[in-house]
N, C-alpha and C positions, 0 to 999 in steps of 0.2 A: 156249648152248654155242657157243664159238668155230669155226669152221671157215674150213680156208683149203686152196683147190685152186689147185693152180699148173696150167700148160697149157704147148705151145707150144716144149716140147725136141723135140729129135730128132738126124740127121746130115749133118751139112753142111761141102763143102770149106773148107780151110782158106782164110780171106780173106774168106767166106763172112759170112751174118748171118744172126741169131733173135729173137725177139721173145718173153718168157716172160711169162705174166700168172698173177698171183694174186686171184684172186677171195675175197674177206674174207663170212664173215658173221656174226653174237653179239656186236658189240660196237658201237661205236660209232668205227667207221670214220674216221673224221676227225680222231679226238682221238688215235691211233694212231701211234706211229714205227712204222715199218717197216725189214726189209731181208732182202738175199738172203747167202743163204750158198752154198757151195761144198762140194764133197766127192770128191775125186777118189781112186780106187782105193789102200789102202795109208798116205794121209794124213788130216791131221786136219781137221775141219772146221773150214774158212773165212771169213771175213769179206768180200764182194764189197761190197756195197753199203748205203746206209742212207739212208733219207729221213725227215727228224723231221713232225710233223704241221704243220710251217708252210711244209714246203718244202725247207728247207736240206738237203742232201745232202754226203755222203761216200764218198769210193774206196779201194777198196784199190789200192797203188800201180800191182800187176802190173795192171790194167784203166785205171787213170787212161786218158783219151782216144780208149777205143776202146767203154766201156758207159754206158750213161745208166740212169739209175732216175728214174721218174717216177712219180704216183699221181693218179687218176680218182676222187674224192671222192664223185661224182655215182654211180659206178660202183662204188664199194668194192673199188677197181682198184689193185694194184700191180703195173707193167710194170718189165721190166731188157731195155734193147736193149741186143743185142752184136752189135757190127761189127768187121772185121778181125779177124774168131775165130783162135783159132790152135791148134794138138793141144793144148797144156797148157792149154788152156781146159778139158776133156774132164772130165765130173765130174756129178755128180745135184746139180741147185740146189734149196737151198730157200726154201723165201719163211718170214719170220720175224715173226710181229708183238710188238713188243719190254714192249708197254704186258702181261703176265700170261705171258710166254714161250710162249706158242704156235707151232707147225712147223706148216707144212705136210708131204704124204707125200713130195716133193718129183718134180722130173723129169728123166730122163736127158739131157744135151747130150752127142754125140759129135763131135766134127771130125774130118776125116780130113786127110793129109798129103798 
């Protein structure tokens, strides 16, 4: 059974940084696209980020240059740094594993202004 725990939200000033991890377990980790989604109050879910299982990655615009997605193989790790957080970051991420559509319960990010 797949399971995937994210970690690592919480609140922090705007300008601010976080570092989220998703810890994978039930599959085979490696062979896995990954990515994180978004969810902020009132709107619809997201697309932030995505790492294919060789590496390659994609952004969504509104992050381009400020989040990185990376993944820990060794670890059955997927991290999302965000730096230069900003309020409209503010939102529950989830961690997605793309290979059978599995969510994680995801975790609150708040920025404050």
């Amino acid at each position: 059974q797949v399971q995937l725990v994210e970690s690592g939200g919480g609140l922090v000033q705007a300008g601010g940084s976080l570092r989220l991890s998703c810890a994978a377990s039930g599959s085979t980790f490696r062979r896995n696209a990954m990515s994180w989604y978004r969810q902020a109050p009132g709107k619809q879910r997201e697309l932030v980020a995505f790492i294919g299982s060789g590496g390659s990655t994609n952004y969504a615009d509104s992050v381009k240059g400020r989040f990185t997605i990376s993944r820990d193989n060794a670890k059955n790790t997927v991290y999302l740094q965000m730096n230069s957080l900003k309020p409209e970051d503010t939102a529950v991420y989830y961690c997605y594993q793309n290979t059978g559509a599995y969510w994680g319960q995801g975790t609150q990010v708040t920025v404050s202004s």
